[in-house]
C-alpha positions in Angstrom: 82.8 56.3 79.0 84.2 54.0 77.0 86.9 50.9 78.0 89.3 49.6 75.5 90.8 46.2 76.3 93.9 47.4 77.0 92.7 49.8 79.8 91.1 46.6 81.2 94.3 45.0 81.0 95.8 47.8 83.1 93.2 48.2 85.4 93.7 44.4 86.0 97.1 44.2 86.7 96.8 47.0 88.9 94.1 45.3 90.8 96.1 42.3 90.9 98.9 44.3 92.2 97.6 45.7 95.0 95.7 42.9 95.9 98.9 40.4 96.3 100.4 43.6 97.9 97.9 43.8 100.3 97.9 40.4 101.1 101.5 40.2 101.9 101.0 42.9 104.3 97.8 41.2 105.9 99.8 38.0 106.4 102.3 39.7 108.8 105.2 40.0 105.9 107.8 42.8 106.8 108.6 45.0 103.4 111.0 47.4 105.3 114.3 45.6 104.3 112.7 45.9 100.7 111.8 49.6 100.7 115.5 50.0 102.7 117.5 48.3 99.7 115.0 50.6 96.8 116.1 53.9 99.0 119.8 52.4 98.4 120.2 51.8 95.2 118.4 55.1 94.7 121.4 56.7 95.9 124.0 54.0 95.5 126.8 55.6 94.2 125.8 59.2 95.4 128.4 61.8 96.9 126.5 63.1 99.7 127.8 66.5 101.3 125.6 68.2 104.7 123.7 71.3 104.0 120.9 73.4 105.7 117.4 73.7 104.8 117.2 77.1 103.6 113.1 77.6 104.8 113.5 78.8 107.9 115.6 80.2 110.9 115.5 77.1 112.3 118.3 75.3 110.1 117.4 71.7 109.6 120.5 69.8 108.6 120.1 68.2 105.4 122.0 65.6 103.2 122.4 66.6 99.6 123.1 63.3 97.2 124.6 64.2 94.2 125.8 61.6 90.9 127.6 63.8 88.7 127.3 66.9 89.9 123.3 66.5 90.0 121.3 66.3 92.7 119.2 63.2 92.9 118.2 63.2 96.4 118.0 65.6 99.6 117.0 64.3 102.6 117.0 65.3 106.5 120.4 64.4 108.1 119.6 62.0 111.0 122.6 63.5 112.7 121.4 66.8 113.6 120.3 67.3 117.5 117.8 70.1 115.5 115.5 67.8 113.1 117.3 64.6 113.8 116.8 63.1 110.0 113.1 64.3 110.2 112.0 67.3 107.9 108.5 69.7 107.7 106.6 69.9 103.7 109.1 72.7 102.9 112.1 71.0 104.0 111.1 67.6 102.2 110.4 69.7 99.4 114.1 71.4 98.7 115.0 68.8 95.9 112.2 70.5 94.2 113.5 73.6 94.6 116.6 72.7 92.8 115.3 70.7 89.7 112.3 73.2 89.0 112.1 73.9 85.9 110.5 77.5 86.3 112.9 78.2 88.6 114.8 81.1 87.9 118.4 80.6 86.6 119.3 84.2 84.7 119.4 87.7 86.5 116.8 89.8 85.1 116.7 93.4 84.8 113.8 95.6 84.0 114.8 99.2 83.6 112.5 102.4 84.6 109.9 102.8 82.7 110.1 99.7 80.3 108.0 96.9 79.5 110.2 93.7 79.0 112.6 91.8 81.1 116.6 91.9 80.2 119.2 89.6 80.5 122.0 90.5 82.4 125.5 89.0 83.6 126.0 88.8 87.2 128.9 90.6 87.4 126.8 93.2 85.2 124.5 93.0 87.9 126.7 93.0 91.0 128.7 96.2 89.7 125.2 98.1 89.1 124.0 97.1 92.9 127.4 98.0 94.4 127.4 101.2 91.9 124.3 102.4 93.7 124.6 101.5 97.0 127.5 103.8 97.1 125.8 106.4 95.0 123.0 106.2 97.8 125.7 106.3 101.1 127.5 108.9 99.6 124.3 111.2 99.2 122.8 110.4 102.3 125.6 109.7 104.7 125.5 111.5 108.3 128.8 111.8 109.8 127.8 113.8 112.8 124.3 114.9 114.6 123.5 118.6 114.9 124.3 118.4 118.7 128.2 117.4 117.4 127.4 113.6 118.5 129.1 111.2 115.9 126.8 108.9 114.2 128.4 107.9 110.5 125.0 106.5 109.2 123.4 106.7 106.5 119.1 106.3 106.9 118.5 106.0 103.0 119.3 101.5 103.2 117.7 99.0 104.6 118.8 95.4 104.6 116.5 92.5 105.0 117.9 89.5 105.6 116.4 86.0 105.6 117.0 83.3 107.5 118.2 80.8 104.1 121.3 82.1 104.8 123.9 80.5 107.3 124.9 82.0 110.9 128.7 82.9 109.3 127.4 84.5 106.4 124.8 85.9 108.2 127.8 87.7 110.8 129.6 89.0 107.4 126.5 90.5 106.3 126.1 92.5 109.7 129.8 93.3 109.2 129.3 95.1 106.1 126.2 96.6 106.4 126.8 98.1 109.9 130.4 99.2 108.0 128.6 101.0 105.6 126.7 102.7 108.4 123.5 101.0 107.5 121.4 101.4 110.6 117.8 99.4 109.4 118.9 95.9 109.6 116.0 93.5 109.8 117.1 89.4 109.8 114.9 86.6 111.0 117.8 84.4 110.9 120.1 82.7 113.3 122.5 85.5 114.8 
């Protein structure tokens, strides 16, 4: 392997680095006012707004920073009797989730039988969903049991449910489905 003098320059300076680094840490120096004034001019002149983890049932509270409408920091909300600022791999993870590149942004429709992903609107999408959930109630609703018992159900839907979703949505959501006379409702979140 071969060293140019400029990767011994680097490799220097790092060394250098981390050795007066080091040494300011051996002599008893405190850096947490330093790091505390880096993590606030990181988010300086950030609007922050509350939010929830959206992992797990377990709802961490979170605190989204935002400049310009873009996220720039999310961070556990010290507040919360649940996670009290503190947050698991996933949960430190979230601003990830949001700034991902591969993340996707579009909703894709393949139809039966073909080979290549569309491109569809959402309200393209939403109208087809809604157009066949009522295309599926209507063919497979039960009004009544063969004994005359009233059931109005329909056994050809399931829902499933996550727990990234809030405990008010999560109450709509039961609304309508058991309104529908969806009777397989499976949700691992906080209801």
């Amino acid at each position: 392997m071969e060293i140019s003098r400029r990767d011994l320059l680097r490799l220097s300076a790092a060394g250098g680095a981390g050795t007066a680094l080091g040494g300011l840490i051996a002599s008893g120096v405190d850096l947490a006012p330093v790091v505390a004034q880096a993590q606030q001019l990181r988010i300086k002149d950030a609007k922050v707004t509350p939010s929830v983890c959206p992992f797990c049932s377990v709802g961490c509270a979170t605190l989204v920073h935002t400049v310009d409408g873009k996220i720039v920091n999310i961070e556990g909300d010290p507040r919360s009797p649940h996670n009290e600022g503190s947050l698991c791999p996933k949960g430190a993870a979230t601003f990830q989730l949001h700034i991902n590149p591969n993340r996707p942004v579009q909703v894709l429709h393949r139809a039966p039988g073909a080979s290549d992903w569309e491109v569809w609107e959402l309200d393209r999408a939403m109208d087809r969903v809604a157009e066949l959930v009522k295309k599926t109630r209507d063919e497979t609703f039960i009004e009544r049991l063969s004994n005359g018992k009233l059931v109005n159900a329909t056994p050809a839907i399931f829902s499933l449910g996550g727990a990234t979703l809030d405990i008010e949505w999560n109450h709509i959501h039961q609304k309508l489905m058991r309104g529908l006379g969806i009777v397989a409702i499976e949700n691992q979140a906080r209801i």
